[in-house]
NUMI-940540 format. One record per residue: residue number from 1; residue in one letter; y negated, x, z of N, C-alpha, C in turn. Coordinates in steps of 0.001 Angstrom, whole numbers. Example, Ala and Ser with C-alpha at 12.3 -4.5 7.8 and 13.67 -1.06 7.14 Angstrom:
2
@k->1&r->A&n_north->5690&n_east->13190&n_up->7800&ca_north->4500&ca_east->12300&ca_up->7800&c_north->3300&c_east->13200&c_up->7800
@k->2&r->S&n_north->2250&n_east->12850&n_up->7080&ca_north->1060&ca_east->13670&ca_up->7140&c_north->-30&c_east->12900&c_up->7870
# end
This chain:
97
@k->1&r->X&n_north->7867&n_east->-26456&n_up->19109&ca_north->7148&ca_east->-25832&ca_up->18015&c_north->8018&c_east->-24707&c_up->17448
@k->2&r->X&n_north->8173&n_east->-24418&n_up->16168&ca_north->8507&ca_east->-23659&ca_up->15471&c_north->8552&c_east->-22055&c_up->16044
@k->3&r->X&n_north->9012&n_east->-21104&n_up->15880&ca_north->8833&ca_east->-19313&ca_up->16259&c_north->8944&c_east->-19004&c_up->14967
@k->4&r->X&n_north->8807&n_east->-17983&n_up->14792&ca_north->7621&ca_east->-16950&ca_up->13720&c_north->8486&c_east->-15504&c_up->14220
@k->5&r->X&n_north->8794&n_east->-14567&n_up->13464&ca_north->9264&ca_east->-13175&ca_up->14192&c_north->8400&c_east->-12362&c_up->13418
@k->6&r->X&n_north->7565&n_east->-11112&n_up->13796&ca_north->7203&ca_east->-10316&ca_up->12957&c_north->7751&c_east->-8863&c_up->13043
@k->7&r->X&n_north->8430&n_east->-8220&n_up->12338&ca_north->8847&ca_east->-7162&ca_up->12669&c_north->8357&c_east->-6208&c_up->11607
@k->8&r->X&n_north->7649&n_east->-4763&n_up->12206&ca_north->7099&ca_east->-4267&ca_up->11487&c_north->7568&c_east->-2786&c_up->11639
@k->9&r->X&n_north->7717&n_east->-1965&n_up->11012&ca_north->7564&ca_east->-642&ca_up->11230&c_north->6174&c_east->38&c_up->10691
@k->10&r->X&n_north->5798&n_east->1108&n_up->11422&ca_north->4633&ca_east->1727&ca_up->11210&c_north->4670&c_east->3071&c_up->9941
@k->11&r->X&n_north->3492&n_east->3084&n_up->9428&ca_north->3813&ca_east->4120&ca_up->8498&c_north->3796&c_east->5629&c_up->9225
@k->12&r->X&n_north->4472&n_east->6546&n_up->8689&ca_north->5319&ca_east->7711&ca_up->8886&c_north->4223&c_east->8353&c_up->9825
@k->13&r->X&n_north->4238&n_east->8804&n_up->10696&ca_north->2730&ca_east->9574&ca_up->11453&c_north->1964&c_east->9082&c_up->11907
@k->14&r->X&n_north->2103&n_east->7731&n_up->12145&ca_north->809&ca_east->6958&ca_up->12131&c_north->603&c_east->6443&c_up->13739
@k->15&r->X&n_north->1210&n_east->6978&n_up->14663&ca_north->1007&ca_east->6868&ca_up->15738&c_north->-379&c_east->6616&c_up->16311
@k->16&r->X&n_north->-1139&n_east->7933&n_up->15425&ca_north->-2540&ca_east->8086&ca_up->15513&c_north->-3240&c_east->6833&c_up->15474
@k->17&r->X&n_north->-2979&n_east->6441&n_up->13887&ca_north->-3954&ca_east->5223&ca_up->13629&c_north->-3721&c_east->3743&c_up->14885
@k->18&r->X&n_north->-2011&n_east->4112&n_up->15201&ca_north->-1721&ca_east->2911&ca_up->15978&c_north->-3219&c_east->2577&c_up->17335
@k->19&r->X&n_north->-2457&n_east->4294&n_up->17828&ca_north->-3396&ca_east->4482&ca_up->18877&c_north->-4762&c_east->4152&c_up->19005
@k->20&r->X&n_north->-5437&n_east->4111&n_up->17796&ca_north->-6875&ca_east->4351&ca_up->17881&c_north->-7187&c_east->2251&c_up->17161
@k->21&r->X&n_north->-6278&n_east->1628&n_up->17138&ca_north->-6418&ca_east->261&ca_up->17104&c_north->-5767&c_east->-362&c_up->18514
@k->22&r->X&n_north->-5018&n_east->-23&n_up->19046&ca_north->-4164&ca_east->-131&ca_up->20011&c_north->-5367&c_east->-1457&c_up->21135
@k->23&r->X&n_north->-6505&n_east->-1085&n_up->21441&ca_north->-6893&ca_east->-1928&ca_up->22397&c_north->-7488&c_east->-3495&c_up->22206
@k->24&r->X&n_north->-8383&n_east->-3303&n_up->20390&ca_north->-7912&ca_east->-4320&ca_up->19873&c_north->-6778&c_east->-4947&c_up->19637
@k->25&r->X&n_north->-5962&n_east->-4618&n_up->19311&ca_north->-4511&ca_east->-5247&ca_up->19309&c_north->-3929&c_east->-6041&c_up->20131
@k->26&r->X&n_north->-4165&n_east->-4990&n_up->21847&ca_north->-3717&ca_east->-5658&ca_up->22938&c_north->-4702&c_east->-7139&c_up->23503
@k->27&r->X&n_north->-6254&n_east->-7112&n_up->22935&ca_north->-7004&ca_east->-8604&ca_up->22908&c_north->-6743&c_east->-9051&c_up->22123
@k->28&r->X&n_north->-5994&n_east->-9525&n_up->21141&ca_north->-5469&ca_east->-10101&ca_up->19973&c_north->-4092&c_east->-10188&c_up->20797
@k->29&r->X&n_north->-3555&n_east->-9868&n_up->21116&ca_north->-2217&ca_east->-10621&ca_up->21877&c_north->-2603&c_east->-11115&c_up->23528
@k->30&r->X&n_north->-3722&n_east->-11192&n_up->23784&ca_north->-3794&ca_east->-11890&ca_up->25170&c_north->-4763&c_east->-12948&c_up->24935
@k->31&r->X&n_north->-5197&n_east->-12892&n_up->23579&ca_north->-5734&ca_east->-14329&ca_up->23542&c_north->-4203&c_east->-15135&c_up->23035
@k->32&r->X&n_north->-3504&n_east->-14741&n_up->22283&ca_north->-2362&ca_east->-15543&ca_up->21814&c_north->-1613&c_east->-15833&c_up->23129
@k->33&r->X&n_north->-1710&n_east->-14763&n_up->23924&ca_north->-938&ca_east->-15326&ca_up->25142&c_north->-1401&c_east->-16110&c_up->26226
@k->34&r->X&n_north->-2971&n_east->-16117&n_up->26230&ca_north->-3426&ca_east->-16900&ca_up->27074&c_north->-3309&c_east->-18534&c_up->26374
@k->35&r->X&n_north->-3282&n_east->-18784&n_up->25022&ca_north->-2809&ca_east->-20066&ca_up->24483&c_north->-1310&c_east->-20521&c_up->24653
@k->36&r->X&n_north->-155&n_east->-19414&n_up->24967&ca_north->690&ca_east->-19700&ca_up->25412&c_north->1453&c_east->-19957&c_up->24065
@k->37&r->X&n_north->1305&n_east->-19138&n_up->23394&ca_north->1768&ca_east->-19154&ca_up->21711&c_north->2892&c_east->-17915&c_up->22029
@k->38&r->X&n_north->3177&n_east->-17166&n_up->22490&ca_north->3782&ca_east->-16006&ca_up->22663&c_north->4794&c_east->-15542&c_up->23450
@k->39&r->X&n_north->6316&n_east->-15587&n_up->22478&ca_north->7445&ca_east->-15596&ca_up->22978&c_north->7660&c_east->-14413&c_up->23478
@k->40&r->X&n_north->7537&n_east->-13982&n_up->22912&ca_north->8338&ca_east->-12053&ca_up->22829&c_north->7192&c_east->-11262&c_up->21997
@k->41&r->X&n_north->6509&n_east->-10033&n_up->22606&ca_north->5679&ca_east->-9127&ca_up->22175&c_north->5830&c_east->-7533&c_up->22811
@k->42&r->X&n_north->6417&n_east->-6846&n_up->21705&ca_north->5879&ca_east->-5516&ca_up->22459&c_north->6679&c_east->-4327&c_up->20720
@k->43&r->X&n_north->6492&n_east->-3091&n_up->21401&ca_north->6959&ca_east->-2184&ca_up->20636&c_north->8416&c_east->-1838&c_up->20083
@k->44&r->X&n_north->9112&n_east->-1190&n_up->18968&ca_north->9850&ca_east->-854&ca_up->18463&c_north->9546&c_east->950&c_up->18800
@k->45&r->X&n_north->10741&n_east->871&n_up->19590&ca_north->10434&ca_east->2593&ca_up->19541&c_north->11724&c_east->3511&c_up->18699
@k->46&r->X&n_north->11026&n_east->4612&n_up->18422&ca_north->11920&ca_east->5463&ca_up->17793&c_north->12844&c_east->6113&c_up->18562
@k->47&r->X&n_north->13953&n_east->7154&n_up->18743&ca_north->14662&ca_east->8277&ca_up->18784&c_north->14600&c_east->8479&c_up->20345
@k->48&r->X&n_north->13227&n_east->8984&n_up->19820&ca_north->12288&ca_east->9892&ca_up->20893&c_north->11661&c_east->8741&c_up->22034
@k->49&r->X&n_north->11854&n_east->7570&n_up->21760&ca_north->10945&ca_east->6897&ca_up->22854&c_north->9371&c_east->6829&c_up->22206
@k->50&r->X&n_north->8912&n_east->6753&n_up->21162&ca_north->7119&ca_east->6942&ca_up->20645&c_north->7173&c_east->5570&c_up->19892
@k->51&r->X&n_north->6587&n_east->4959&n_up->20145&ca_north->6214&ca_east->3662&ca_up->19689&c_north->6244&c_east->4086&c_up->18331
@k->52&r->X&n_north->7128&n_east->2664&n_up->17509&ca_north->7403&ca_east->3076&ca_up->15842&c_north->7312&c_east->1955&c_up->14911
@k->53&r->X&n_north->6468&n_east->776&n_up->15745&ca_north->6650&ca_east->-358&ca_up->14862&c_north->6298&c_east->-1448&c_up->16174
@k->54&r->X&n_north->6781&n_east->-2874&n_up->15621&ca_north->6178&ca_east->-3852&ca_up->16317&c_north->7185&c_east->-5058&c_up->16214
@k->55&r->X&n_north->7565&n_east->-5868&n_up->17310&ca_north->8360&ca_east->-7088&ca_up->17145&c_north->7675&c_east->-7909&c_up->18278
@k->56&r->X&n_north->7311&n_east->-9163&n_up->17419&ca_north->6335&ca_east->-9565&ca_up->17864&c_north->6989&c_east->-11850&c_up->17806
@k->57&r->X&n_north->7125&n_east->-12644&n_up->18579&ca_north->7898&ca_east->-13812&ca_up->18418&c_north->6426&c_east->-14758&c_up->18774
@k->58&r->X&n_north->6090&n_east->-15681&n_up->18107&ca_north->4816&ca_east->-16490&ca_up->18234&c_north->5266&c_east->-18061&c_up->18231
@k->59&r->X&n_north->4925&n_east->-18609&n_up->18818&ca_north->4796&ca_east->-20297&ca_up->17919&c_north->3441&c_east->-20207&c_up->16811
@k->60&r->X&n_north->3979&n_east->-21420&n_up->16245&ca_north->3063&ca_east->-21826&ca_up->14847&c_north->3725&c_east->-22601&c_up->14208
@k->61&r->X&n_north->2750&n_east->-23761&n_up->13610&ca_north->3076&ca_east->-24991&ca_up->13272&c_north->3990&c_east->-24667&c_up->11824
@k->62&r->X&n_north->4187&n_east->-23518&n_up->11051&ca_north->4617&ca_east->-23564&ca_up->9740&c_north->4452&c_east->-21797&c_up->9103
@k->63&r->X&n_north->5183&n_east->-21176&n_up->8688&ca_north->5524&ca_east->-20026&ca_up->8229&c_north->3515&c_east->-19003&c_up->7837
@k->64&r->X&n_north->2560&n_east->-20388&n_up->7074&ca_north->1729&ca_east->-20036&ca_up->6539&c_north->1001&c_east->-19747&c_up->7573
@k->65&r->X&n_north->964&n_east->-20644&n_up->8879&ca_north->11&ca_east->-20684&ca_up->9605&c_north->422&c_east->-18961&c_up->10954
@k->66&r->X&n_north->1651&n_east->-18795&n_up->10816&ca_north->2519&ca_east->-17797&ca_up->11532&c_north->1852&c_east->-16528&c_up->10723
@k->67&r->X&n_north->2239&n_east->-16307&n_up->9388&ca_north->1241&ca_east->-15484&ca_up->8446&c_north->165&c_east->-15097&c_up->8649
@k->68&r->X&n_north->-1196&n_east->-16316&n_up->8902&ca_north->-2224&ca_east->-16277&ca_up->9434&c_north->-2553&c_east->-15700&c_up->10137
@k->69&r->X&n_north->-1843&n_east->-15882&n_up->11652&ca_north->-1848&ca_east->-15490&ca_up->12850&c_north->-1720&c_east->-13962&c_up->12814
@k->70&r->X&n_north->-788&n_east->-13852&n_up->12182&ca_north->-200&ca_east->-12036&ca_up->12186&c_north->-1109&c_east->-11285&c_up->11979
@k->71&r->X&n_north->-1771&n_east->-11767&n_up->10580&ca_north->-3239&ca_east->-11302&ca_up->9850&c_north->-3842&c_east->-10569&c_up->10595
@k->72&r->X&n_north->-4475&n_east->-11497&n_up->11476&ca_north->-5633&ca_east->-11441&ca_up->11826&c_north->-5666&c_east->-10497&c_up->13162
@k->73&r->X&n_north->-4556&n_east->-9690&n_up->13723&ca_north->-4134&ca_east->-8933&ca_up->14562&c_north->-4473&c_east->-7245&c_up->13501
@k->74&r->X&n_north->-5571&n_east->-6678&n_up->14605&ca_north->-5759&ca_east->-5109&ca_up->14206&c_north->-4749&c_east->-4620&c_up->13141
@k->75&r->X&n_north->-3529&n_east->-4502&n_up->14148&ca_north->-2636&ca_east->-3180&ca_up->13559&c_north->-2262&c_east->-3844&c_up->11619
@k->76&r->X&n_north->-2507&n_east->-5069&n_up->11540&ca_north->-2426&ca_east->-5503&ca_up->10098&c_north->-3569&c_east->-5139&c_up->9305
@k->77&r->X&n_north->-4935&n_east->-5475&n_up->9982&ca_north->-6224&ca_east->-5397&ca_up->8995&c_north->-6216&c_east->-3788&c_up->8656
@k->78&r->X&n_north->-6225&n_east->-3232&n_up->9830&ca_north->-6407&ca_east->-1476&ca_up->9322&c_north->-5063&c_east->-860&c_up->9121
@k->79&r->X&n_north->-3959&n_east->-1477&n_up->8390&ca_north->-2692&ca_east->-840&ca_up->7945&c_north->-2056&c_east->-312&c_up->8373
@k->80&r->X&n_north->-1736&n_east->-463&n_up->9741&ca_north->-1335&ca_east->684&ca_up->10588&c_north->606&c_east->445&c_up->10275
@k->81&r->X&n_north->1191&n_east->-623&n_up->9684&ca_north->2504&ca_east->-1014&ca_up->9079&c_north->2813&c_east->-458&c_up->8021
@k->82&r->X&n_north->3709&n_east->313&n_up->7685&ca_north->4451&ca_east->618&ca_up->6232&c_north->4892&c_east->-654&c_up->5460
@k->83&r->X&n_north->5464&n_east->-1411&n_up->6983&ca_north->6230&ca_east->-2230&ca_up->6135&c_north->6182&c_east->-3527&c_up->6942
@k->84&r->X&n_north->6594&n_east->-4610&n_up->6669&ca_north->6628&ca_east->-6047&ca_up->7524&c_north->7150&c_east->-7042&c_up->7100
@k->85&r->X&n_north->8190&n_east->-8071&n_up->7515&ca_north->8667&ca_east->-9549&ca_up->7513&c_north->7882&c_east->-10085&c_up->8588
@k->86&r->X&n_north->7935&n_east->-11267&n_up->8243&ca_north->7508&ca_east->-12643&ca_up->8792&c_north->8751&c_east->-13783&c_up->8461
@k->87&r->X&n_north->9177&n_east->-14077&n_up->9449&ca_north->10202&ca_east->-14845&ca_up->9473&c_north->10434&c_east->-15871&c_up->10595
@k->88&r->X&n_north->10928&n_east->-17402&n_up->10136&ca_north->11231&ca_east->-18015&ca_up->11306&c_north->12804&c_east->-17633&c_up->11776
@k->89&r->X&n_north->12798&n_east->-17926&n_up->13333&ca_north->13710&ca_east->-18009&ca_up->13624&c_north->14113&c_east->-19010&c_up->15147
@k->90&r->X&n_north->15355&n_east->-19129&n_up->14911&ca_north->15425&ca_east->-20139&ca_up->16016&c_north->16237&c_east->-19324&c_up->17790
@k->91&r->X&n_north->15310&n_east->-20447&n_up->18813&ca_north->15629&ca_east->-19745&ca_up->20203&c_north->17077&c_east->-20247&c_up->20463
@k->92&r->X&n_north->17901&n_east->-19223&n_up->20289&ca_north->19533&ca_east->-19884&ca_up->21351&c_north->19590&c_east->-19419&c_up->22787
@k->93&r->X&n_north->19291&n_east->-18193&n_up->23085&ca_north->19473&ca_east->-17855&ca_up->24440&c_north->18397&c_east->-16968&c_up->25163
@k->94&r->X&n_north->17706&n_east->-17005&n_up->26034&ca_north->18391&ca_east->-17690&ca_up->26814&c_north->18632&c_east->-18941&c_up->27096
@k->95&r->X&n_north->19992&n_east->-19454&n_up->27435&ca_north->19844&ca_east->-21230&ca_up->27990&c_north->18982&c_east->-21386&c_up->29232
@k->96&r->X&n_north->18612&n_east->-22797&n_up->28440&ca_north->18177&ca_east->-23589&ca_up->29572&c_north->16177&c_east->-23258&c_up->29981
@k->97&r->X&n_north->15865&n_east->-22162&n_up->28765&ca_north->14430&ca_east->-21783&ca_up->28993&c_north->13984&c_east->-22636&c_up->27878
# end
């Protein structure tokens, strides 16, 4: 199946808002992971070590349906992103996984 990358940075300060979506977020990635959709998930940190964004690797049948998926994850509905791609990309390494 196809991978999906989402890479997001958060808007300027927004740690707060992260925080206060943060536990929805984390059930929105353990249902994706309990389907076994979920390559690579976790934070982009800044400087300082403070969570600053999001890189996030999914299966999904097609770019739209990867889109979808992203959607429907907290930190998107309540804006907690400045900014975001959605992009496929392909697995080279590690071999043999």
């Amino acid at each position: 199946m196809p991978l999906y990358t989402l890479i997001a940075k958060d808007r300027k300060k927004g740690l707060d808002q992260r925080m206060a979506h943060r536990p929805a977020h984390l059930e929105h990635m353990a249902q994706l992971d309990a389907a076994g959709r979920i390559q690579y998930g976790g934070p982009v940190l800044d400087d300082d070590g403070n969570m600053a964004g999001s890189l996030i690797i999914i299966e999904a049948d097609d770019l739209e349906s990867a889109r979808a998926t992203f959607g429907k994850d907290p930190y998107m509905i309540h804006g907690v992103f400045e900014h975001y791609d959605v992009v496929e990309t392909k697995k080279i390494f590690p071999r043999g996984n």
